[in-house]
C-alpha positions as CSV (number, residue, x, y, z in Angstrom):
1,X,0.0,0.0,0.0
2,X,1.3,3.5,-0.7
3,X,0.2,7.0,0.1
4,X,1.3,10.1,-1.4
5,X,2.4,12.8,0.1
6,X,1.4,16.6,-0.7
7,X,1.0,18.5,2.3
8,X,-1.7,21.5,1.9
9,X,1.1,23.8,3.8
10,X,3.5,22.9,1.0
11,X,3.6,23.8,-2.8
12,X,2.0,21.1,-4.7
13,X,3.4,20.5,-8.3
14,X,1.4,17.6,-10.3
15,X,5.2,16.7,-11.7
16,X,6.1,15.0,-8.3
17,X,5.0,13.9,-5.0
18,X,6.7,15.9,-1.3
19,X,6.9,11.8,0.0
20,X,5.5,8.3,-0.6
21,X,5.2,6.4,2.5
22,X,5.2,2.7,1.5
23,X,4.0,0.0,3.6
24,X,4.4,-3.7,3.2
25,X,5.4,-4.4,0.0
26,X,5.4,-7.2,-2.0
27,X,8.4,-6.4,-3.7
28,X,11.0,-3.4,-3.7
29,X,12.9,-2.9,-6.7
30,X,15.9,-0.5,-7.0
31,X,17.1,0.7,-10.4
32,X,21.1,1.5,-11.3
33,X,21.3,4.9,-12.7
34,X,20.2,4.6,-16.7
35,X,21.9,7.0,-19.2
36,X,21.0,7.5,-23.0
37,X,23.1,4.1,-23.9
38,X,21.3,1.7,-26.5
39,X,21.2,-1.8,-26.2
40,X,24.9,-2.2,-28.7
41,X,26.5,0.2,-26.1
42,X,26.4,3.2,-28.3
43,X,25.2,6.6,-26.4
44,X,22.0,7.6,-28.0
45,X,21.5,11.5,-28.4
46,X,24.0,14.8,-28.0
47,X,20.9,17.2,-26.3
48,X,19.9,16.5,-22.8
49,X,15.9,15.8,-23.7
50,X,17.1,12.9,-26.4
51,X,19.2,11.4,-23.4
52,X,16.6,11.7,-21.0
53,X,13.7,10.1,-23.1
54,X,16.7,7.2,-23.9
55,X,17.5,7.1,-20.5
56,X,13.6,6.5,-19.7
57,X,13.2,4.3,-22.4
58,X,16.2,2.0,-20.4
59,X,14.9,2.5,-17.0
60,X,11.6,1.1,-18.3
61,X,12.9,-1.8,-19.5
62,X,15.0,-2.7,-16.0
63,X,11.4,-2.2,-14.5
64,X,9.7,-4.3,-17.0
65,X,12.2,-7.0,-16.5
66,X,11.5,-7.1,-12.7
67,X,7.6,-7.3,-13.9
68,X,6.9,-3.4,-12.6
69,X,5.7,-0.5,-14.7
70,X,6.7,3.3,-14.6
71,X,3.3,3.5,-12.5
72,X,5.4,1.7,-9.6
73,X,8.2,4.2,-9.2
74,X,8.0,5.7,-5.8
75,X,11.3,7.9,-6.0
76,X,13.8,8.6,-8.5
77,X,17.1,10.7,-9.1
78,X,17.3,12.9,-12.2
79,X,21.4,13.6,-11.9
80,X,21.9,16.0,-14.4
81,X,25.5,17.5,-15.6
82,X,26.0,21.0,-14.6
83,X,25.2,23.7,-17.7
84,X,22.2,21.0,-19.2
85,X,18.8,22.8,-19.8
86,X,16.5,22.2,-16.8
87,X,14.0,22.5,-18.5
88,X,14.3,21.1,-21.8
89,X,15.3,17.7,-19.6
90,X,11.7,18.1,-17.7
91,X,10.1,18.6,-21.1
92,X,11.5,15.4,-22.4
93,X,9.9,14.1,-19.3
94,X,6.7,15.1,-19.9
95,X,7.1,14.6,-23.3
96,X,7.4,10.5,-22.4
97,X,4.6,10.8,-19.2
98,X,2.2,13.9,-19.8
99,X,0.0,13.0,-16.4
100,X,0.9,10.5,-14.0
101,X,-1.6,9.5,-12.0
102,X,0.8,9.3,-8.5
103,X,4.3,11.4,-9.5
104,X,6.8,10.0,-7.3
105,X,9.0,11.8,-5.2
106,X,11.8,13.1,-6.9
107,X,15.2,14.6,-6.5
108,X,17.3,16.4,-9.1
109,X,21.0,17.0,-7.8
110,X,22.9,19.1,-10.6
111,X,26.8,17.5,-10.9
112,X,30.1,18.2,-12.7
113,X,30.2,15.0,-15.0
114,X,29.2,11.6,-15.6
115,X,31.4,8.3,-16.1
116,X,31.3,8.7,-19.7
117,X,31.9,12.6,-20.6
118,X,29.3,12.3,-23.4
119,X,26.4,11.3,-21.0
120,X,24.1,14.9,-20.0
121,X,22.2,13.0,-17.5
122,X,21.6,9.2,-15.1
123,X,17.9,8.4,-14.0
124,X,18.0,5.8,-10.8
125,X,14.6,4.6,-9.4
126,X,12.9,3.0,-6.1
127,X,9.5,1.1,-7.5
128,X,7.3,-1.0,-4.9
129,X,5.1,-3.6,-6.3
């Protein structure tokens, strides 16, 4: 069972959730960080919104292959390199998800690079099924 947190004292944004408190589940899954890398290895996309929708596109497949949906996500990290268009990356987002019905809770830490120097941004993820 989960509950979703938006406090009426607090700003409430429909992108994301202020907490998700999560009790007794069935299964806890928790994603690696996913960057714009296509199945051959190759990184996919030189603009931050084509690596985030690739990077979305992985992280939905390492959810699918725990039998979870995007729907399941409770928390992620959108790690983005410092200089990369805030907003183009949450447009790319919405792009991929225009409504969710639960957002998660979310956390967007701005950094000074990735492993790879071509990667703009790494999505991790907590889902309970």
């Amino acid at each position: 069972m989960r509950t979703y947190l938006n406090p009426a004292t607090m700003h409430n944004d429909p992108a994301f959730s202020q907490a998700v408190v999560v009790r007794e589940p069935s299964a806890t899954i928790y994603v690696g960080g996913q960057n714009a890398v296509s199945k051959d290895g190759q990184v996919v996309g030189g603009t931050i919104g084509e690596q985030v929708t690739q990077a979305l596109v992985n992280l939905e497949l390492v959810l699918a292959a725990a039998d979870a949906t995007i729907d399941d996500v409770v928390h992620w990290t959108i790690w983005l390199v410092q200089g990369q268009d805030v907003m183009e990356a949450f447009g790319a987002f919405r792009q991929r998800y225009p409504e969710l019905e639960h957002p998660p809770a979310i956390s967007v830490p701005v950094i000074a690079a990735l492993a790879n120097p071509r990667f703009l941004v790494e999505i991790d993820a907590i889902a309970v099924r």
